[in-house]
N, C-alpha and C positions, 0 to 999 in steps of 0.2 A: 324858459328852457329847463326841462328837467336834468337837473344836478348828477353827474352820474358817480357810483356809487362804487368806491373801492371795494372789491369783494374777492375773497381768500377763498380757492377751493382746493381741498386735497384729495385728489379724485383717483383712483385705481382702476381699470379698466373702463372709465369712465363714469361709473356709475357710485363703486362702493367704495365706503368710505376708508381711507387707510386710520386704525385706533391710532387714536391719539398717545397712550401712553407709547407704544412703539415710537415714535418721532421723537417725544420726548426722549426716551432710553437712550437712541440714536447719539441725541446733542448730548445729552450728558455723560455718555461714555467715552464720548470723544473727549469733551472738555474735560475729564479725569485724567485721562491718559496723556495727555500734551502738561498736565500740570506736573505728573509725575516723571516728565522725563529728566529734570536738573533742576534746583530752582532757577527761579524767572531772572533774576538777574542776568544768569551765563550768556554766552553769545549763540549757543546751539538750541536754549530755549525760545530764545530772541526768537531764530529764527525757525523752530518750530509752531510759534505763536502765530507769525503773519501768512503759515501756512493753513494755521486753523482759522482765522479769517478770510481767508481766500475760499479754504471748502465750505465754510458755514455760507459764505454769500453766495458760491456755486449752489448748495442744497438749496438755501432759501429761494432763491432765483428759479430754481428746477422744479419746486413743490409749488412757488404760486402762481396764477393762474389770472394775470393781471388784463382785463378786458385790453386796454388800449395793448399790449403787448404783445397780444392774441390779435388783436386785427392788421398789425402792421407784419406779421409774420401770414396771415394769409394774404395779406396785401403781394404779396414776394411771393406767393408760392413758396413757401421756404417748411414751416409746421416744424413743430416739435420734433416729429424725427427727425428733420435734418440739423438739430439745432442739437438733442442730445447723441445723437449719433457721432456729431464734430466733437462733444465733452470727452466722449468714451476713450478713445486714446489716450487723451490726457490725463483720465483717471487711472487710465490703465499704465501709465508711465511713474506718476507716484504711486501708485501701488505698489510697484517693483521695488522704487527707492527706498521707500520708508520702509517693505517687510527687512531690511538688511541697514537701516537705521541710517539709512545716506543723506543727510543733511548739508549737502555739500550746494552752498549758492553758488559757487560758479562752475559746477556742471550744469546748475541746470540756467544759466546765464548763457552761456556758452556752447552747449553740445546739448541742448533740447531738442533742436531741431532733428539731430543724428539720429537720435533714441526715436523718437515720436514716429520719422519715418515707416520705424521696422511696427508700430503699434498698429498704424493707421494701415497698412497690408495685410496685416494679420485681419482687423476688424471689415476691411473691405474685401479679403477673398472667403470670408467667411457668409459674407453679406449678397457677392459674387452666388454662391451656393445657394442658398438657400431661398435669396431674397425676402427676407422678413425683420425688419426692423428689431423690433423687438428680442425676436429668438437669438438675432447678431449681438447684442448687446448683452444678453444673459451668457449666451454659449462663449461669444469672445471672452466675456468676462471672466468666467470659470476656468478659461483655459491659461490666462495671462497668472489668475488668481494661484492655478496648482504648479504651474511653472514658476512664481516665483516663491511659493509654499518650496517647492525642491532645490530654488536656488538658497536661499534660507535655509535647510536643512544641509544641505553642504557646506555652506559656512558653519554652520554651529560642531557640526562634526571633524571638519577639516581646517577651519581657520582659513579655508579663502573660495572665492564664489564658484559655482558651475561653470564649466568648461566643455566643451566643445568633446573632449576626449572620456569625459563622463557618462554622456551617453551611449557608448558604446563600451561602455562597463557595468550597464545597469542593476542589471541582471547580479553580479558580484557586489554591486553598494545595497540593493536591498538585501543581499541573504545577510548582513553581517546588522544591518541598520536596526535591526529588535534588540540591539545588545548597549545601545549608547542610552543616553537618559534627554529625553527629549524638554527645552524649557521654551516658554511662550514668553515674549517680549513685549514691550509696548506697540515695537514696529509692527508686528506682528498682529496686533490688535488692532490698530491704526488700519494697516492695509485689509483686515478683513470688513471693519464699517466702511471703508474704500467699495470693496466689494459688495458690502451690503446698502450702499448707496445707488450704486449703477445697478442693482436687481429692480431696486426703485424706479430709477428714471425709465429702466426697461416695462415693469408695469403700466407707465404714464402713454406709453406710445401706444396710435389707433392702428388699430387692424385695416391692412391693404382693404378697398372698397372691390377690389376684382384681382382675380389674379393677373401676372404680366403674361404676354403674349410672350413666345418661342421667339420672335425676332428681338423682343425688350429684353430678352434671357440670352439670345445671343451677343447683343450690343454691350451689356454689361459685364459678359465673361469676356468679351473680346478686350475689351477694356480695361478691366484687370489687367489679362494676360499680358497688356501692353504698357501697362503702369509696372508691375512688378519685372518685368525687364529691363527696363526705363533704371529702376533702384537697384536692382542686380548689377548692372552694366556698370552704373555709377560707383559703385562699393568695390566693385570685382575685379573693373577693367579696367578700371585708372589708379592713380595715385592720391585716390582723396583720403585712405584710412592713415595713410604712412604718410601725409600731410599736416594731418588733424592730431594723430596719435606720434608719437617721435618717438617714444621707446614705449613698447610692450613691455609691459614686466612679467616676464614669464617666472620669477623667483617666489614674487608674491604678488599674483594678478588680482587680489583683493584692492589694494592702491589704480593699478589700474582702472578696476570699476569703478570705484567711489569718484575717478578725478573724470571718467569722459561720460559713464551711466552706464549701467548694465548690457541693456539693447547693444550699443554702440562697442562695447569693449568684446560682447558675446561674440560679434560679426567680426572683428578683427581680430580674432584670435581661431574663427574658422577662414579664415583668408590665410591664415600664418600659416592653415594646416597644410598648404597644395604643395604639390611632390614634385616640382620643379628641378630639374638636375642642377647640382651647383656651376656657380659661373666658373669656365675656366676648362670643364669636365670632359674628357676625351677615354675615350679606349685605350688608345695607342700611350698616355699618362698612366692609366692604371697597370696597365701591360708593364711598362718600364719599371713600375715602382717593387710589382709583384717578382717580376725574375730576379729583381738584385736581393731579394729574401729568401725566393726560390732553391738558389744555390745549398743553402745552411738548410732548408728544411729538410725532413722524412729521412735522414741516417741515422744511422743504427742507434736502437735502444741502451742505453747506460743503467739499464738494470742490470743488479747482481740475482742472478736465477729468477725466481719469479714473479711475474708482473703485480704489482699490490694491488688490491682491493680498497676502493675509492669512495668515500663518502663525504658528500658535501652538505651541508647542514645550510639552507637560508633560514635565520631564525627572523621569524614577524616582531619589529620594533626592538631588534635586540638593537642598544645603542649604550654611550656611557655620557649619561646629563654632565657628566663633570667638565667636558668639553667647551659646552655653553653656558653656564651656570656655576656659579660658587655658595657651594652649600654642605653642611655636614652632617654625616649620619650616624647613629647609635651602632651600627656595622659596616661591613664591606657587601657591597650585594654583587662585587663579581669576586668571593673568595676566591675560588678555584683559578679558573682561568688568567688572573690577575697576574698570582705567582706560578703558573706552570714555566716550566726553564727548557726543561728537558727534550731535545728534538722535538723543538718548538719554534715556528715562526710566530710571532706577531704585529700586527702594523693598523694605521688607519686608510680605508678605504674609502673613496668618495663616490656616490650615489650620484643619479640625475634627480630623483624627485625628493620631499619631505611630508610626512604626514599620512602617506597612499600610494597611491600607483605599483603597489608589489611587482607586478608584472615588468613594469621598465626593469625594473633589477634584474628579475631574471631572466629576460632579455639579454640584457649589456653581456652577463657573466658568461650564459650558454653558448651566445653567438658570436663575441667579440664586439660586435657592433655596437658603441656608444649613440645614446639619445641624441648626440652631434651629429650623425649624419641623417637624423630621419626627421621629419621637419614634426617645427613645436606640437606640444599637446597632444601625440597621437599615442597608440596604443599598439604596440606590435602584435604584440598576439591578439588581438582582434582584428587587427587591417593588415598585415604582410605577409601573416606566417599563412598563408593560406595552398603552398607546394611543400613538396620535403625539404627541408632549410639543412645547409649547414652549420655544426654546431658543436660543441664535448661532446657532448652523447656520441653521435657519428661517427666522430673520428677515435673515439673510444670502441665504439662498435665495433669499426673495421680494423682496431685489432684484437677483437676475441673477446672482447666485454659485454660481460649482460647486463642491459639499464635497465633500472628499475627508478620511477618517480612516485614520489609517496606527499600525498598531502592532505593531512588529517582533519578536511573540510569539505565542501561540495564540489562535487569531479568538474561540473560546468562552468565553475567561476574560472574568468577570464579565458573562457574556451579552450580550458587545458585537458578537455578529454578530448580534444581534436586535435590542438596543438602539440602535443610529448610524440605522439606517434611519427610525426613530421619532422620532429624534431633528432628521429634516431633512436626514442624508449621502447622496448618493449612490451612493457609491463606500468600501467597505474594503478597502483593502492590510493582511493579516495576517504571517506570518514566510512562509508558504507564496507569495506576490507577490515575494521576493526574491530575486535571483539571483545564487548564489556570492556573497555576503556576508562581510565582515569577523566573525569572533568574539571577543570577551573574555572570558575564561573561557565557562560558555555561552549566554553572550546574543549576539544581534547588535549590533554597535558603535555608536555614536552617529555614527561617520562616515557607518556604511552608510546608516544610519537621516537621517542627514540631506541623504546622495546622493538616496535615493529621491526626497526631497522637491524636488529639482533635476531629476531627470527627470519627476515629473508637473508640473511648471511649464515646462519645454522640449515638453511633450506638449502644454497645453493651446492652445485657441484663441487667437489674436493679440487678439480684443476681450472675449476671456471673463477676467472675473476670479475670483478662485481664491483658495478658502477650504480650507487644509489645518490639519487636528486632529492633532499627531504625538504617539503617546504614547510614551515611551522605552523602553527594556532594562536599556542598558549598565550603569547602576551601584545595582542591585536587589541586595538585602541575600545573606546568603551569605559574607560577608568573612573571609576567612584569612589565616595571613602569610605566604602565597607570595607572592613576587615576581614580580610580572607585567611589567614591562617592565626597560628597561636602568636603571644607576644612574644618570644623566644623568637620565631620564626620571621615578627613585621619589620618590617624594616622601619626608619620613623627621623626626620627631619628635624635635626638638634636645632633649637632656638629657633624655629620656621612654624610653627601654627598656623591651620586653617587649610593646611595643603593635602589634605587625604588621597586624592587622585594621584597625587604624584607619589606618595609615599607608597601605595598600592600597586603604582607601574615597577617602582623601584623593589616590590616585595616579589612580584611576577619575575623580572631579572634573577634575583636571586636563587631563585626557584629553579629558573630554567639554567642556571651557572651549576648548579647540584646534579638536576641531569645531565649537564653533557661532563660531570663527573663520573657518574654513573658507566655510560658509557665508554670514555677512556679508561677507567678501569677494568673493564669489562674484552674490551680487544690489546690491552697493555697483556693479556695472559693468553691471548691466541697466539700460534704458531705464524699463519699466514703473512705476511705483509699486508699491512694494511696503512692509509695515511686519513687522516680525517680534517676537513676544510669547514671552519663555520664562521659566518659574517652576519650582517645584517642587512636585512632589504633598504631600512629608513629609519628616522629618527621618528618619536612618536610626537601627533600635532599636539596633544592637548593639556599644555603648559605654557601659556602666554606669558607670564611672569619669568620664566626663563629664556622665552625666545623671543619676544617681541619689540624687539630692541630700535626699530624703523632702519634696518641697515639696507644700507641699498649698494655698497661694492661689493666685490667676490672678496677683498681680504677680510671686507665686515661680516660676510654672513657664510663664509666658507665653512664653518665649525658644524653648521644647520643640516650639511650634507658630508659630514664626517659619521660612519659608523667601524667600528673595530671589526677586524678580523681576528680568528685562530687558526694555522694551520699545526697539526701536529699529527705524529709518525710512531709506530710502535716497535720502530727499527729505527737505526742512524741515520739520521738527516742530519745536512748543516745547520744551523740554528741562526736565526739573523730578525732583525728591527727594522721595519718599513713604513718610513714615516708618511709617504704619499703612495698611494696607488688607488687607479679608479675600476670601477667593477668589471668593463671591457676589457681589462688584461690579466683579471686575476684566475681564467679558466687558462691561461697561457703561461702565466707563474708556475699553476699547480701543474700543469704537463712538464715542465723544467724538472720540477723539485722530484715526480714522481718516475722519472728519468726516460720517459715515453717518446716516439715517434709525434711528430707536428708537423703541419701544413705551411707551405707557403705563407700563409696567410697568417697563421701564429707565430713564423718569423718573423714578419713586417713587423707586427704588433710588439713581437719582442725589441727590437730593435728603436720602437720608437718609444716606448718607453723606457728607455735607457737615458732620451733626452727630454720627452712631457711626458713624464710619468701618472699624471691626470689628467684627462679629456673626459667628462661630460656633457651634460646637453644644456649647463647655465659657465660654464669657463673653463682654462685648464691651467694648471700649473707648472711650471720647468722645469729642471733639474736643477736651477738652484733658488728654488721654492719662491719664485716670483709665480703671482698671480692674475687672467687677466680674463678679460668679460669672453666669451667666444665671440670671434669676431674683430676682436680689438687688435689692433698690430702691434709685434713683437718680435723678438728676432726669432723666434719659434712658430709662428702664426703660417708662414708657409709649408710647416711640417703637419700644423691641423688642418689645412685645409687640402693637402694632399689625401689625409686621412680620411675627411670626406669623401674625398673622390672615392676611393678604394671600399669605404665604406657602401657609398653610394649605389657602386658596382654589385657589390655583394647584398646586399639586402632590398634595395631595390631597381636594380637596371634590370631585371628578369630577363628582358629577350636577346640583352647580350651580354648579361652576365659571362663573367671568366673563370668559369667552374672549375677549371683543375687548378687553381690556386686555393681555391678551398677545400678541399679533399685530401686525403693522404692519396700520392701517387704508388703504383706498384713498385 
């Protein structure tokens, strides 16, 4: 009996031959990179290591081409494509992992299954389609490959993964994304010979011998259709994510990913997003809540002669590190504003998001409505604001105010050239309104940006008062350690070396504390009444060394959504220190202070924060500075969840919304 004869073939469409040096490159780039991630001793090398055993015996396995191996797979009808076709998920699963460096063995001990699920759908409606082995495995591949390329660039830019409400910001993350400094990882490397593995195995596969018939083409979409509902129903319409998953961390959903996987944390946090009215939620509740504020709203104005002239300032990352962080610097980089005394408020204001999401903030402040009553992760101006909303502007309108919204960047980001209009503005100045303009790196300056707001106040009517919304530029995330002004001017981190990024955010602050110098000096010598409000959207992400603390209560990580306000007046105002207040009720403060007409609705609002003076969309805190998860019960907790109601009514119950509590009445 002739002896038969082990034999190796590396065959590419069957015939040619894949060069050898490529194979080689292959292993040896990978075994570079697994070497380089820690030395061998750590535990995270460990188990790096048994992962590159794993892929090396997948590859080998995949590449050779073992007679007996080969007959006992057609013995099965089974062939190669069903055999790499089963692998592709799985590679597609680590690939996800490793681009974001998740080396987490009991995710993938434990929630593989979760993850793999949403893999093996993707690669089977793709396969659905087309029917071509081959093509699914390249095409799948690519698509998995630049989805988790974008879940990877969101982390490196934001400090925690892709989310649900990201894409529907897209549009906004790329115009700003040429400004950050992009860096390549090991995981990153890893998942691309991932990638470039399964282009492989997709080579290896034969070409269909006939095409399928219209009935084999209907049995297999019908199929799908009926698989992918099957996993929909399972995810959507039972209690298996809220089984599996016990708290969402929506503070730092990063933790989240790493501990259940990507797939799996992606899908439960678009489950989080459904607009479910809260339990409890009635009409005839909001009704109640509204008239007993009702009373106190819309009587007479408490101005002395003329209505002031209203500027609100959202400055991009204005925040004060000192909050989170103990560290000293060769200056003050909020001179100005620091020591202003003089009919002056100032307080800290608490945010819903960190890092991004500009748009919640200005959400919360325009419309009163806290990220608390609209469910996790969403985006309002891209998903609510889509009728005339009310909001400052409106109720400013209707009495005698010309709005103007000025924001010295792209009119389209977060769909604010559709949104202001709806919201009650007249008027949008976008970066295209500016002319010859100051730049800082590539935004326009907060100088510019606060000139503008001096010429459309020298533009407007001598009895017309004037309501201007400025939302910033200058000091939007992107931080390197280039030096951007002289040494006089840097700001610089006593006994802290290596930190240029930060020293650089903290020179940008300084910068923009100068203009809105500028500024108040500049209407401190107008006649008119005028008051001027500036706060900050968020704190900036990209200082882990100050912020990375793994805190996971609200009293641990409450400082993370601290940003400062200023308000100040070029006339007598009372002067007072606000040590809580959150951005939902600070368009309701400044109608107080500027002694204006308010709505129903800005009564409630007043009113309840008299006793939780912060409500956000991660806790809120009491009046006597206790703090608690939202959610969590309290002797307060029924007064937040009223506030949903009411919220709820107002921002999104549309078809029976309780419109005349949100409007100034006649």
């Amino acid at each position: 009996m002739k002896k038969e004869r082990l034999e190796v073939k590396l065959n590419y469409k069957g015939r040619k031959s894949i060069p050898g040096y490529l194979l080689s490159l292959y292993f040896l780039l990978l075994i570079i990179v697994f070497i380089r991630q820690e030395p061998v001793t750590s535990v995270r090398s460990l188990h790096a290591l048994g992962y590159l055993l794993i892929w090396l015996g997948i590859t080998l396995f995949s590449m050779l081409e073992i007679s007996a191996v080969r007959r006992c797979f057609q013995a099965y009808a089974l062939g190669l494509n069903g055999l790499f076709l089963a692998i592709m998920p799985v590679l597609s699963f680590l690939m996800v992992e490793i681009m974001v460096s998740n080396y987490n063995l009991h995710m993938f001990r434990s929630y593989s299954l979760y993850n793999l699920i949403w893999y093996i759908v993707i690669c089977y409606m793709i396969h659905a389609l087309i029917r071509n082995s081959k093509y699914t495995m390249i095409l799948g591949g690519l698509i998995i490959y630049l989805m988790a390329l974008v879940n990877y660039f969101v982390y490196l830019f934001r400090g925690n993964p892709l989310i649900p409400s990201d894409l529907l910001a897209w549009q906004t993350g790329m115009s700003v994304a040429s400004n950050y400094t992009v860096s390549i990882t090991e995981g990153v490397l890893v998942a691309t010979l991932l990638m470039y593995l399964i282009y492989v195995l997709a080579c290896k596969l034969e070409k269909p011998k006939k095409k399928p018939s219209l009935l084999n083409r209907i049995l297999v979409t019908g199929s799908f259709l009926v698989t992918a509902s099957v996993v929909y129903g399972i995810f959507f319409n039972t209690d298996l994510v809220e089984a599996k998953i016990r708290v969402l961390d929506f503070f730092a959903p990063k933790y989240t990913y790493m501990t259940y996987g990507t797939a799996f944390s992606f899908v439960a946090n678009v489950k989080a997003m459904g607009t479910e009215e809260p339990e409890g939620y009635s009409i005839d509740k909001v009704e109640a809540l509204l008239q007993n504020a009702a009373y106190e709203a819309g009587g007479e104005e408490k101005t002395s002669g003329k209505k002031p002239n209203i500027i609100v300032i959202m400055n991009e990352a204005y925040s004060d590190l000192s909050l989170v962080g103990n560290f000293e610097t060769n200056m003050d980089y909020r001179p100005f504003t620091r020591t202003l005394e003089d009919n002056t408020t100032q307080g800290t204001m608490y945010v819903s998001v960190f890092g991004g999401a500009t748009s919640d903030t200005e959400y919360e402040f325009l419309t009163g409505n806290s990220m608390a009553v609209l469910p996790k992760n969403c985006v309002p101006y891209q998903q609510y604001v889509t009728d005339p909303t009310d909001s400052l502007a409106k109720t400013l309108k209707d009495q005698g105010y010309y709005n103007i919204a000025i924001h010295p960047y792209e009119a389209s980001g977060y769909k604010r050239d559709l949104v202001y209009p709806l919201l009650g503005f007249d008027e949008f100045l976008s970066m295209e309104d500016f002319k010859e303009p100051e730049f800082i790196r590539s935004y326009i300056s907060d100088r510019s940006s606060f000139q503008k707001v001096i010429e459309e106040y020298e533009a407007k009517g001598k009895d017309q008062p004037l309501f201007i919304f400025n939302v910033t530029m200058q000091d939007h995330g992107g931080y390197t350690s280039e030096q951007l002004f002289s040494e006089e001017e840097s700001v610089r981190l006593t006994g802290m070396p290596g930190f240029g990024a930060v020293e650089q955010y903290l020179s940008l602050q300084r910068q923009s504390d100068m203009a809105f110098q500028v500024l108040t000096d500049y209407f401190s010598k107008q006649e008119e009444p005028t008051i001027i409000l500036m706060f900050g959207d968020h704190q900036p992400v990209a200082f882990s060394t100050f912020y990375d603390s793994g805190a996971s209560k609200p009293e641990e990580y409450r400082q993370k959504y601290a940003v400062p306000f200023i308000l100040w007046a070029n006339y007598d105002i009372s002067e007072d220190d606000v040590d809580n207040i959150s951005a939902n009720y600070l368009s309701t403060y400044l109608l107080k202070v500027a002694g204006l007409k308010d709505t129903a609705y800005n009564e409630y609002l007043w009113q309840l924060y008299q006793r939780v003076p912060v409500i956000n969309g991660l806790f809120y805190i009491d009046k006597n500075n206790g703090i608690y998860s939202l959610g969590e019960a309290s002797g307060y907790s029924e007064l937040v969840r009223e506030y949903q109601y009411v919220g709820y009514n107002n921002a999104l119950d549309k078809d029976r919304k309780l419109s005349e509590y949100f409007y100034l009445r006649e």
